[in-house]
Backbone as CSV, one residue per row, in Angstrom:
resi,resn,N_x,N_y,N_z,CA_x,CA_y,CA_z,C_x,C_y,C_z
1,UNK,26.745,-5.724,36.147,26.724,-6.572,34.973,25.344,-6.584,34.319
2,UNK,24.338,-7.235,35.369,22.786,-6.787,34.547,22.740,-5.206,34.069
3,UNK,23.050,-4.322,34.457,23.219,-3.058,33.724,23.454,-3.411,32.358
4,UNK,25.033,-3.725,32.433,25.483,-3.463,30.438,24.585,-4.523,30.220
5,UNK,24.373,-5.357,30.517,23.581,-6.217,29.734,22.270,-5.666,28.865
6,UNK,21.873,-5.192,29.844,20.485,-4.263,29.730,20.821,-3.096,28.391
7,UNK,21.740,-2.715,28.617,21.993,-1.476,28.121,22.127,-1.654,26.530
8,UNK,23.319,-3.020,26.962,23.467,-3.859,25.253,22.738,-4.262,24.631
9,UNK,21.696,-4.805,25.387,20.455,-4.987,24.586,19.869,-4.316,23.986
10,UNK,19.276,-2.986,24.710,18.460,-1.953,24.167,19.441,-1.405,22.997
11,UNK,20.156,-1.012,23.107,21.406,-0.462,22.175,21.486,-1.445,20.730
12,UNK,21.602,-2.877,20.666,20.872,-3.739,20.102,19.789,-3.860,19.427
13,UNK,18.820,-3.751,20.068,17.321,-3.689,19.547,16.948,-2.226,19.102
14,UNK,17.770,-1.089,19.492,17.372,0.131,18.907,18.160,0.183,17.432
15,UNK,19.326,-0.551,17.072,20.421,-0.087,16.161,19.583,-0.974,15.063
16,UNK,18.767,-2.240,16.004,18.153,-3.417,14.489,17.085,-2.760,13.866
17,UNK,16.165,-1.544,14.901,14.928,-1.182,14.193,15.280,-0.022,13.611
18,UNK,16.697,0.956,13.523,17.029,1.317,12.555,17.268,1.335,11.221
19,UNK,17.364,0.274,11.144,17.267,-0.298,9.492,16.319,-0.879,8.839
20,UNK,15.301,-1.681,9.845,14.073,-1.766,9.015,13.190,-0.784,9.124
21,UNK,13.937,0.356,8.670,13.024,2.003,8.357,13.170,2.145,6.849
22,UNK,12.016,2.026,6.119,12.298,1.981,4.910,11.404,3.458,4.084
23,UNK,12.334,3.739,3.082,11.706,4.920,2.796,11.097,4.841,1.223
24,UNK,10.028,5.537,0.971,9.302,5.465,-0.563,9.106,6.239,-1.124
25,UNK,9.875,6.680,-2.209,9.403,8.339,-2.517,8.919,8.606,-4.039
26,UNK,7.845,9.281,-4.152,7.178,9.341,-5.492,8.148,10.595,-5.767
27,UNK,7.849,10.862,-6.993,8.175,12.267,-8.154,6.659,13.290,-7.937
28,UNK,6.630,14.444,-8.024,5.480,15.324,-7.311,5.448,16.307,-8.751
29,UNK,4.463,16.708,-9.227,4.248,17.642,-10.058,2.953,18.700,-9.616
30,UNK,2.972,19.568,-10.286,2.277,20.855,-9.552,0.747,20.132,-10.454
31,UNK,0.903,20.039,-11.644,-0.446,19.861,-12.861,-0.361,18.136,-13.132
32,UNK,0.228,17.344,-13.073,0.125,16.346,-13.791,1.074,15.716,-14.602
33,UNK,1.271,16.864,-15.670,1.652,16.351,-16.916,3.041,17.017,-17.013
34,UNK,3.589,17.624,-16.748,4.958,18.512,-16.734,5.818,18.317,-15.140
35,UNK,6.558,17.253,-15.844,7.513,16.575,-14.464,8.570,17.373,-14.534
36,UNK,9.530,17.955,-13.392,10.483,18.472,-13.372,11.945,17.713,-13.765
37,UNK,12.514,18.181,-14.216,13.816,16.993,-14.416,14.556,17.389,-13.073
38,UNK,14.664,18.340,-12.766,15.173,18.044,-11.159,14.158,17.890,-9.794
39,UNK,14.812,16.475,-9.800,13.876,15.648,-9.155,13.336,16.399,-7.628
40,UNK,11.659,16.975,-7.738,11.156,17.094,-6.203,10.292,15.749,-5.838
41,UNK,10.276,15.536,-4.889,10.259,14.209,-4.342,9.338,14.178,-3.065
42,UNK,8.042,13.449,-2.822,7.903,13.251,-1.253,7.907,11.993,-1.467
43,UNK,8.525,12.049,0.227,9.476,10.605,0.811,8.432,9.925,2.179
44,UNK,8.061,9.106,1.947,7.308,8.410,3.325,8.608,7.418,3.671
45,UNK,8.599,7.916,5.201,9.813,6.829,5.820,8.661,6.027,7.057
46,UNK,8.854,4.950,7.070,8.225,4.058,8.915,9.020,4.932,9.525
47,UNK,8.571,5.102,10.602,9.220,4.948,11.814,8.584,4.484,13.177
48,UNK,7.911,4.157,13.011,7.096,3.243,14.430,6.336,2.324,13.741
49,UNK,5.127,2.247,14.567,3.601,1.069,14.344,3.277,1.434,12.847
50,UNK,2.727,2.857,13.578,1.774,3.685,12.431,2.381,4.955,12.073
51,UNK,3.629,5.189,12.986,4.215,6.362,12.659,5.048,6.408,11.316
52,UNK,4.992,7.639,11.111,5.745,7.866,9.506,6.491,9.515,9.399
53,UNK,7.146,9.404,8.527,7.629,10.825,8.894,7.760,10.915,6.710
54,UNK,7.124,12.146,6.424,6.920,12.363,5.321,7.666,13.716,5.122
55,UNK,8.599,13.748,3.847,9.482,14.459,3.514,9.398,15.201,2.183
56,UNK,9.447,15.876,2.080,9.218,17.111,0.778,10.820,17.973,0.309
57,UNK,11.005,17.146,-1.131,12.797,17.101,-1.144,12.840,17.805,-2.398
58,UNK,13.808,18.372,-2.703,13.975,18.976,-4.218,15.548,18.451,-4.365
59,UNK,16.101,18.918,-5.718,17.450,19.336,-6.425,18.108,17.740,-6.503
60,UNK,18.712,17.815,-7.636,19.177,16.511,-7.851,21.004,16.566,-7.177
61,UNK,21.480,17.129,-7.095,22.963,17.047,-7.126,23.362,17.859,-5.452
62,UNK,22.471,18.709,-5.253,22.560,19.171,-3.583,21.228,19.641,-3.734
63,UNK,20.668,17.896,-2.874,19.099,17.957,-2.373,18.734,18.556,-1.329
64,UNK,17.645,19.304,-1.608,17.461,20.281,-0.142,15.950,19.824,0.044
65,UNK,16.209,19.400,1.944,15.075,19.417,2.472,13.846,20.657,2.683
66,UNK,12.865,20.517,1.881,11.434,21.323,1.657,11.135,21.402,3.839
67,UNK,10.124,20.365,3.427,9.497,20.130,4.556,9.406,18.909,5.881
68,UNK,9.119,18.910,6.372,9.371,16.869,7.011,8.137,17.197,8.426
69,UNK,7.564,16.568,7.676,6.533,15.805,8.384,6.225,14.878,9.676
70,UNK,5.996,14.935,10.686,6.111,13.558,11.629,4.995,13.455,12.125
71,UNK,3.740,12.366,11.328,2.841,11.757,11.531,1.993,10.277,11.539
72,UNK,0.825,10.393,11.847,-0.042,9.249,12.411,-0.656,8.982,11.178
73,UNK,-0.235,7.478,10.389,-1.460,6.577,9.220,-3.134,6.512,10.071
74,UNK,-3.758,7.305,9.835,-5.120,7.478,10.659,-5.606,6.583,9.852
75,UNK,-5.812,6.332,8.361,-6.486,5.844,7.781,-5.904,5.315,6.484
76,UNK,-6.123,3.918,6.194,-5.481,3.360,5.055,-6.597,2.463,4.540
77,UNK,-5.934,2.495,2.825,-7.024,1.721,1.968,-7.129,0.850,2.467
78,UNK,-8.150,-0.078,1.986,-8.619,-1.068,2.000,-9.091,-2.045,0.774
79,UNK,-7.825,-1.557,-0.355,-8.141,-2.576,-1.683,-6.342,-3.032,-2.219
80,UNK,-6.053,-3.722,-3.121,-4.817,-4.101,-3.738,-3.965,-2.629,-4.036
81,UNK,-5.106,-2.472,-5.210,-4.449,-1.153,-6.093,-4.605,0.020,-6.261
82,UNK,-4.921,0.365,-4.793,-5.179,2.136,-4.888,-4.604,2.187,-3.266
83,UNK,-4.725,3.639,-3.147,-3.676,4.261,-2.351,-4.475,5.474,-1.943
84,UNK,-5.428,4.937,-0.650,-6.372,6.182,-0.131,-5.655,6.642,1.090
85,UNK,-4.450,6.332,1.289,-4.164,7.061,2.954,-3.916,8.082,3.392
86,UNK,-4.553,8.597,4.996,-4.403,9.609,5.316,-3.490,9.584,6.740
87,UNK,-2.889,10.659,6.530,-1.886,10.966,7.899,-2.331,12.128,8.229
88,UNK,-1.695,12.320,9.627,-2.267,13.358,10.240,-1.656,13.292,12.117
89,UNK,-2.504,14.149,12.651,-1.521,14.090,13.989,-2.753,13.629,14.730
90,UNK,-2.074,12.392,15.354,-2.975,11.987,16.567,-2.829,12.572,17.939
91,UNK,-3.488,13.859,18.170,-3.546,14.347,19.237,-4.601,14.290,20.063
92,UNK,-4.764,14.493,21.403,-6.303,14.821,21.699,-6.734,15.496,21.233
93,UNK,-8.315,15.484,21.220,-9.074,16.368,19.878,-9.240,17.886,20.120
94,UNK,-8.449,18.338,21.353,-8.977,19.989,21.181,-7.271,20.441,20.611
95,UNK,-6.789,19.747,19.560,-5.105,19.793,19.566,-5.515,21.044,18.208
96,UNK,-5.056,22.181,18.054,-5.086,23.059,16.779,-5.072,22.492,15.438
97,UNK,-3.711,20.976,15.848,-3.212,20.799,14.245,-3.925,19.529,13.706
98,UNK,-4.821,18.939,14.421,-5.922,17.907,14.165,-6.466,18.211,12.798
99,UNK,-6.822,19.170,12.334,-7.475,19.439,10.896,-6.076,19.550,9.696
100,UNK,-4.735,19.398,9.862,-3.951,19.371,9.185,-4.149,17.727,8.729
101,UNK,-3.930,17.869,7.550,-3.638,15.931,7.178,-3.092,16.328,5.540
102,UNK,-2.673,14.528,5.440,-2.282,14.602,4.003,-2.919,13.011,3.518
103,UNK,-3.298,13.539,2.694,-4.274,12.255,1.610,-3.778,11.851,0.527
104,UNK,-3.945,10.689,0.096,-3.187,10.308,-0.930,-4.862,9.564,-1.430
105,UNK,-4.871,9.775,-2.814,-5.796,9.332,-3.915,-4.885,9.090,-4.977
106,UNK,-4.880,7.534,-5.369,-3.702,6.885,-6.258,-4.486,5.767,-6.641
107,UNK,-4.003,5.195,-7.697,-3.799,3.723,-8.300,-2.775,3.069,-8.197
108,UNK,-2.533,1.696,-8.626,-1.642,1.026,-8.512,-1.846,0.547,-9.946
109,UNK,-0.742,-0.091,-10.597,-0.704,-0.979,-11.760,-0.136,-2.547,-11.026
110,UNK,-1.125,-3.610,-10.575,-0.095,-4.288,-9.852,0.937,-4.875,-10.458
111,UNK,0.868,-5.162,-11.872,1.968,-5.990,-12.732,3.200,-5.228,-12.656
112,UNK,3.256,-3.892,-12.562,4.668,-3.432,-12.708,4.603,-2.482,-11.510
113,UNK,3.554,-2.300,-10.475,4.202,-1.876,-9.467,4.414,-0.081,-9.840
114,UNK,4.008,0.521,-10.480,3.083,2.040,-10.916,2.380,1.974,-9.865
115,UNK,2.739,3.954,-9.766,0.937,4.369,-8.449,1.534,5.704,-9.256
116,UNK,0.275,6.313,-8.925,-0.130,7.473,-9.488,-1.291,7.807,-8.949
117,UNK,-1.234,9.322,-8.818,-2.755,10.142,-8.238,-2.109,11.221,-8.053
118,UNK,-3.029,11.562,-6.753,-2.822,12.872,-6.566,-2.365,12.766,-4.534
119,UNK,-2.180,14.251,-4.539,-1.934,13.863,-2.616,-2.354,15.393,-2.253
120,UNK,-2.948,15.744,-1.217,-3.347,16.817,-1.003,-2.575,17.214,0.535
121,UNK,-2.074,18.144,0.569,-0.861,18.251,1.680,-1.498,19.744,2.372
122,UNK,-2.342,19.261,3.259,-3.213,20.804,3.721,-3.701,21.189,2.739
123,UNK,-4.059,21.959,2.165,-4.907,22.959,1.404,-4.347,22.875,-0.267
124,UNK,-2.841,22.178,-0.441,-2.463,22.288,-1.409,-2.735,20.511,-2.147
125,UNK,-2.981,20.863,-3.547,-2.876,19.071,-4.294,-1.766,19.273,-5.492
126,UNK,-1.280,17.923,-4.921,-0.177,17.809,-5.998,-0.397,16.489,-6.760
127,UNK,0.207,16.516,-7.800,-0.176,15.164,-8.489,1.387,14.564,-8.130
128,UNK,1.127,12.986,-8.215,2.098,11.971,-7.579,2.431,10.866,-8.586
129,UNK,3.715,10.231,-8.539,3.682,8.933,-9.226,5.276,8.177,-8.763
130,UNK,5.085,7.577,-9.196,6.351,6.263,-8.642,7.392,7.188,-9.920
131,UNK,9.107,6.873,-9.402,9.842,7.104,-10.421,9.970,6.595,-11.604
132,UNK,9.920,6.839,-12.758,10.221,6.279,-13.935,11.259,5.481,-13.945
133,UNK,11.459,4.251,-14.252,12.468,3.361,-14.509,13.633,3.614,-15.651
């Protein structure tokens, strides 16, 4: 009996922190100024403390997964309205993929809840922004 109990619980508490996984995904452009109408997308989902799993999505009608990410918030702003964070893999430090990260350099508009910048994903920068309403 303490078994299922046990079991129900965890089963329980794993099915509740399933759903408070919430996901955020900007619109991505190569330059800035020339947005695609079919929507490419990176997606930050929680999934732990500090864990996050970041997703790189295209096509509006059969969306295809780019890339997916599963990393460590090493470093986050420290103001209202900008958006300095970096992810990356928390490994021990002789780990190869330690110099991989992704940065985000953004603003916020706080009245309406706008971000915009840029995000640099390894070696590549893309410019970023919240979806158009």
């Amino acid at each position: 009996m303490k078994k299922f109990l046990g079991m129900f619980f965890f089963s329980a508490v794993m099915s509740l922190s399933g759903f408070a996984a919430q996901e955020t995904c900007y619109q991505v452009s190569p330059n800035g100024t020339a947005w695609s109408r079919t929507p490419e997308s990176l997606c930050i989902t929680e999934t732990g403390d500090r864990e996050v799993a970041i997703t790189l999505k295209t096509g509006a009608f059969h969306e295809q997964e780019i890339a997916k990410f599963n990393l460590t918030l090493l470093q986050q702003a420290r103001c209202r309205d900008c958006n300095a964070n970096m992810y990356g893999v928390a490994n021990p430090s002789n780990s190869t993929f330690n110099a991989f990260a992704i940065r985000f350099n953004g603003k916020m508009n706080v009245s309406t809840r706008e971000e915009a910048g840029t995000v640099s994903i390894g070696q590549t920068t893309l410019f970023y922004r919240t979806y158009p309403q």
